[in-house]
Structure formats: C-alpha cells, structure tokens
C-alpha positions as CSV (number, residue, x, y, z in Angstrom):
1,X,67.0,127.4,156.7
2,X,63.7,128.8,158.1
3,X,63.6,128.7,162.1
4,X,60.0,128.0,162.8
5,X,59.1,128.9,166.8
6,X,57.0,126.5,168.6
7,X,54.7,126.9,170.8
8,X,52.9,125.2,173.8
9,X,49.3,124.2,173.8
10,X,49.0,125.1,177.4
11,X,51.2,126.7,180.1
12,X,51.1,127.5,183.9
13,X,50.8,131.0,184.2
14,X,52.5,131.9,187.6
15,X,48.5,132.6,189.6
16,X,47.8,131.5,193.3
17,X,44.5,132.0,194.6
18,X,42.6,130.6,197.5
19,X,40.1,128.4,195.7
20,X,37.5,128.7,199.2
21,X,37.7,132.7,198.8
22,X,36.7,132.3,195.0
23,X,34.0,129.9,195.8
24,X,32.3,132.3,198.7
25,X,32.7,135.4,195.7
26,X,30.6,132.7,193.4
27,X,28.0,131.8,195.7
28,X,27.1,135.9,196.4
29,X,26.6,136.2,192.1
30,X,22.8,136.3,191.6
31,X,21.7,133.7,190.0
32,X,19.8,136.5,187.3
33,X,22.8,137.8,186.6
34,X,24.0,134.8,185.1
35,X,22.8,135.1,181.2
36,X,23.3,132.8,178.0
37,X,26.5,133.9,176.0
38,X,25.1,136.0,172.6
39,X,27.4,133.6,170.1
40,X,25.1,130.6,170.8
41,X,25.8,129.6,166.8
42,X,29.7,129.1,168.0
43,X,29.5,126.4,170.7
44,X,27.2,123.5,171.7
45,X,26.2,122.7,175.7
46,X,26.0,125.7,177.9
47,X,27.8,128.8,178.5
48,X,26.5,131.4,180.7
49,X,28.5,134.7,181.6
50,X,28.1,136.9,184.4
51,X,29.4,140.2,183.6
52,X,32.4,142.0,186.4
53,X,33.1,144.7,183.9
54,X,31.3,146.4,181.7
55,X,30.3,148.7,178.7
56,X,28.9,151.5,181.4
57,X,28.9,148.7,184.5
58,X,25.7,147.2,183.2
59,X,25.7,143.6,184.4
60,X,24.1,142.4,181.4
61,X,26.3,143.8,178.7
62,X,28.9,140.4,177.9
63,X,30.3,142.1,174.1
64,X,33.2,144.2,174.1
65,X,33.6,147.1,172.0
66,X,36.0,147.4,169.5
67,X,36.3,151.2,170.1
68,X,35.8,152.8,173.6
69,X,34.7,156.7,173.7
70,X,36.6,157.5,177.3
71,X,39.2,155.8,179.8
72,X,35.8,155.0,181.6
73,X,34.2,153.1,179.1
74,X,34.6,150.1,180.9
75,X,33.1,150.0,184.2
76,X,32.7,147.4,187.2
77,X,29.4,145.7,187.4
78,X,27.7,145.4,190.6
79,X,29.2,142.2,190.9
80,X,32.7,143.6,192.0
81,X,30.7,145.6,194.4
82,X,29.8,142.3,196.3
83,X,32.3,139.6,195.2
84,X,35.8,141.8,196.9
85,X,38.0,138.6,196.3
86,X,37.0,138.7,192.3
C-alpha cells in the first residue's frame, strides 16, 4: 500500500514581532519606492513591492536572479538603512 503524506494548507510558523515597531518601519518606506509588481498578467487588484534586498541594493530591482555572480550579489536597499526593525 502506497503511504501518501499530507500536508497542511497553512501553518503557524513559530514568529513574534511587535506589530507597532513594524508599522513605524512602514510609515519611513517612501511612498516612490513603492512600484507595481512586473508579473501584472498573473494576478488581478493591486500589488506593489518595495524592494529590502536587492540585485546590487537597487530599490527598484523586485526579480530575482536565477544565478548570482558573487556572495554579494544581493545587497540591502536603502530601505534597511532606514527601516532597523525590518
């Protein structure tokens, strides 16, 4: 008999965070920082990504990259360098 594993469609991953702290990160992301996710085709309504790491740290590269050059491929965005709770 074939044993056939099961899974979930949703679990509590074991993550605490102080939802004020994460809120006061949010409101310091520049609104212009916020841009439209590239797979528009894929979803309907809006979804909007501001970037924390990046291809080179550039806030408005959102794609990853299927092979990195250098352990330093990905960098933080300027984001991180305001948002210290993030």
């Amino acid at each position: 008999m074939e044993t056939v594993m099961l899974y979930p469609a949703a679990c509590k991953l074991p993550f605490r965070f102080d939802t004020k702290r994460l809120a006061a990160d949010l409101e310091l992301v520049d609104q212009d920082l916020w841009i439209d996710h590239y797979r528009g085709e894929n979803y309907t309504g809006s979804w909007s990504v501001a970037a924390l790491k990046s291809v080179g740290g550039h806030p408005t590269v959102i794609y990853a990259s299927p092979a990195p050059t250098s352990s330093n491929f990905y960098q933080n965005a300027p984001i991180l360098e305001k948002c210290t709770y993030f």
